[in-house]
RODOKOL-49538 format. One line per 5 residues: number of its first residue (from 1); their letters; for each residue x, z, y of C-alpha. Coordinates in Angstrom, 1 decimal, padded with zeros to 4 digits. Layout:
RODOKOL-49538
NUM	A	X,Z,Y  ...
end
This chain:
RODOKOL-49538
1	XXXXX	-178.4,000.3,007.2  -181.6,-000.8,009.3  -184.6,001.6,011.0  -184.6,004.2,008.0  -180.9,005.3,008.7
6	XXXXX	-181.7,006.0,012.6  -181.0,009.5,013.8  -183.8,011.5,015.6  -182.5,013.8,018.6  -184.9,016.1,020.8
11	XXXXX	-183.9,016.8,024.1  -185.7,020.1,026.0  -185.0,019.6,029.5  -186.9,020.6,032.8  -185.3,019.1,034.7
16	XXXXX	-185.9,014.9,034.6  -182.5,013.7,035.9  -180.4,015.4,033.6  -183.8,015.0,030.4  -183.4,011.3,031.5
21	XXXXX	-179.1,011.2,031.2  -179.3,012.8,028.0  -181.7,010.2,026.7  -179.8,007.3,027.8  -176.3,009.0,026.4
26	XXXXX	-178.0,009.9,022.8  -179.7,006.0,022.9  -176.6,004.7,023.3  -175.4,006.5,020.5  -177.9,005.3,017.9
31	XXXXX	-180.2,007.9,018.0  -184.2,007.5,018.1  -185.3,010.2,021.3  -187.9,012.1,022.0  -187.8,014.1,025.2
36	XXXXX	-189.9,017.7,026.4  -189.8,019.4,029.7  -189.7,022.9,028.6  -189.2,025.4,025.6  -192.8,025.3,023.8
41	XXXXX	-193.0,021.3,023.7  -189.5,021.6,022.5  -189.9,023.8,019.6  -193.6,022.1,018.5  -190.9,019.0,018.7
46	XXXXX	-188.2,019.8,016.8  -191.2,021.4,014.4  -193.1,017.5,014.0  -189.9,015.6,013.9  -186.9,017.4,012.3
51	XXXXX	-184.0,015.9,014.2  -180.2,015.6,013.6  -179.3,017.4,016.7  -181.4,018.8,019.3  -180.1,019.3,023.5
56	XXXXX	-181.4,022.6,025.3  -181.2,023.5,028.4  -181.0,027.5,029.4  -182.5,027.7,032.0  -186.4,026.7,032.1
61	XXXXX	-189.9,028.5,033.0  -191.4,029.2,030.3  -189.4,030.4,027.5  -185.6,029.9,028.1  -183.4,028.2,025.6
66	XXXXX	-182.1,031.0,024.5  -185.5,032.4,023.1  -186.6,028.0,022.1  -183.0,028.0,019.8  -184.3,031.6,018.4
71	XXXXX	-187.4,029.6,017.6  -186.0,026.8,016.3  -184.0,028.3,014.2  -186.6,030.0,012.5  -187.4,026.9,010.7
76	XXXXX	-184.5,024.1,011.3  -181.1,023.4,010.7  -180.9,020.5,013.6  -177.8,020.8,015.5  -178.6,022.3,018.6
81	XXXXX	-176.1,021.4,021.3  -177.1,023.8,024.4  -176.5,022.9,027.7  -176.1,025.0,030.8  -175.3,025.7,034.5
86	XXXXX	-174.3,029.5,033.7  -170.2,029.5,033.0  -169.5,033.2,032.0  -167.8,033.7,028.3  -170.7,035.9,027.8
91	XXXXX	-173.7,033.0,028.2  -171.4,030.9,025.8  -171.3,034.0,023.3  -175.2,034.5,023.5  -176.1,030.7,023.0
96	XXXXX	-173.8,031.0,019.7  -175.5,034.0,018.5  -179.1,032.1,018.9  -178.1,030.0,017.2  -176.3,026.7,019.1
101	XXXXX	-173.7,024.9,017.5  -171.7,023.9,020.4  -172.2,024.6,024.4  -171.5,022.6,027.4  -171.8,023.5,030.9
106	XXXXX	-173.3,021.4,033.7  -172.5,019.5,034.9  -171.3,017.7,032.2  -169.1,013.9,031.6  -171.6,011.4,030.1
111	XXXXX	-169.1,010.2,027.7  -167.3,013.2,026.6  -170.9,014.2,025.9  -171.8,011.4,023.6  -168.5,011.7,021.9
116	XXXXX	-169.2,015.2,020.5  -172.6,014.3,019.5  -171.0,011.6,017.5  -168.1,014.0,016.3  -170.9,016.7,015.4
121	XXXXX	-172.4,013.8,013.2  -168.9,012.7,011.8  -169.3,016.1,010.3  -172.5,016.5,009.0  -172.0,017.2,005.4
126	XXXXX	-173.6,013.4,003.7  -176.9,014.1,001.9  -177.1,017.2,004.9  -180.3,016.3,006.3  -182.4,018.7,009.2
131	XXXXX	-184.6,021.0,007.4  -182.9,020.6,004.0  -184.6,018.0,003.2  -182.3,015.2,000.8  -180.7,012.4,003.0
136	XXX	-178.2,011.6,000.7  -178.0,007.7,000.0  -176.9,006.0,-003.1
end
């Protein structure tokens, strides 16, 4: 195993509490974090260091996270796991057509949290690396 195996995450947050919960959750879980405060820093981010999964919140100045996953998506495959305050079926439905992979609403159980992340990466198809680039060990 060692440093070379380490996952990368990038969590897009405005808001620090929640930026700082979803660090600790997605340290605990192995990953290498880098963290942004809003959309643009988020999508330059995900740009510079192709993560495994990325966490978005919806609701920022700026561009919203609906509009960064459009972004993102434009040039990566990370997992984007979007979080959010707003509870209608039709949010969930919009953040799915952007381009998330899964959506959870605020506010949210730490561990239950960690536990998809991990399940999301349980199922990562092995040599499936962020931006198709070839993770596949020997």
């Amino acid at each position: 195993m060692g440093e070379a195996a380490r996952q990368t995450a990038v969590v897009i947050d405005d808001d620090a509490d929640v930026r700082d919960l979803l660090v600790q959750v997605l340290t605990s879980a192995g990953f290498h974090v880098l963290a942004v405060d809003n959309g643009f820093d988020g999508v330059d981010a995900v740009r510079a260091h192709d993560p495994d999964i990325t966490t978005l919140d919806v609701n920022m100045p700026g561009i919203d996270g609906y509009e960064t996953a459009r972004r993102i998506r434009e040039h990566s495959n990370t997992y984007i796991l979007l979080i959010t305050a707003l509870t209608e079926e039709a949010d969930a439905v919009l953040g799915f057509s952007v381009g998330a992979d899964d959506v959870v609403t605020k506010p949210f159980r730490a561990r239950e949290l960690r536990a998809r992340v991990l399940a999301a990466q349980r199922r990562r198809p092995r040599g499936s690396a962020p931006g198709g680039a070839d993770g596949a060990r020997d």
